[in-house]
C-alpha positions in Angstrom: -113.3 50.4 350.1 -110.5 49.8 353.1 -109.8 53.4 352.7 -113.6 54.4 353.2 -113.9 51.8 356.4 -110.8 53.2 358.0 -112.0 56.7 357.9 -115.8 55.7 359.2 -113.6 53.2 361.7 -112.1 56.8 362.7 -114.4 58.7 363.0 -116.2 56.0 365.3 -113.7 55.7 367.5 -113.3 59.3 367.8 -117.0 60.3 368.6 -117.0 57.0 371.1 -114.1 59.0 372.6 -115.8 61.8 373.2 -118.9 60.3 374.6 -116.5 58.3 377.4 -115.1 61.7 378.4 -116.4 64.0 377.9 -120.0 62.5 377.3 -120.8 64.6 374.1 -122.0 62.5 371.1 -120.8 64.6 368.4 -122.8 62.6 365.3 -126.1 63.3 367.0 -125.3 67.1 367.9 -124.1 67.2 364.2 -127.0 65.6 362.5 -129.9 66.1 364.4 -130.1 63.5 367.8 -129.9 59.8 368.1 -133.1 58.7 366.6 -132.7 61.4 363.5 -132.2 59.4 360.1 -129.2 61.3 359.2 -127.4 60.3 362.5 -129.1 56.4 362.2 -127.7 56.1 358.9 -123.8 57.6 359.7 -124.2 55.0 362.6 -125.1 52.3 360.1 -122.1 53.4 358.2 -119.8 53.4 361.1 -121.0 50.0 362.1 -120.8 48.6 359.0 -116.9 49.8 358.4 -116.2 48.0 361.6 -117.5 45.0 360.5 -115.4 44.9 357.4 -112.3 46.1 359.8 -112.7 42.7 361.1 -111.3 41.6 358.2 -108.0 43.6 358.1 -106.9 41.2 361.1 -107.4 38.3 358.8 -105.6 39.4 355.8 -102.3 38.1 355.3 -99.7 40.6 353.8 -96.0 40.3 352.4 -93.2 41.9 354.0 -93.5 45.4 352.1 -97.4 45.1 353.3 -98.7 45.1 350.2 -101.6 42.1 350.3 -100.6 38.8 348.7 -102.6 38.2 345.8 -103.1 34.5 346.4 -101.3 31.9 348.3 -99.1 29.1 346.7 
């Protein structure tokens, strides 16, 4: 699942990229505008991965960054 959120984090962060510079939204040229399902649901997707990226802040790892399986 982290896997999956990273690479919709990504792929966010690179089509918000483009829109600052070069103003191009590369989801809606790809899947059919702004208000087409397709691009509404990758948006969904995106936003959703974000929220669950929130999480990696909060996580607390050992030192070889592997995630402590509970806390004693």
């Amino acid at each position: 699942m982290d896997t999956i959120a990273t690479i919709l984090i990504v792929i966010g962060a690179l089509n918000w990229g483009l829109v600052g510079i070069f103003q191009f939204d590369l989801v809606a040229a790809i899947a059919g505008g702004m208000s087409g399902v397709v691009s509404r649901i990758i948006y969904t997707l995106v936003g959703l991965a974000g929220i669950w990226g929130v999480t990696f802040l909060f996580r607390r790892r050992n030192r070889a960054g592997i995630m402590a399986e509970s806390e004693a």
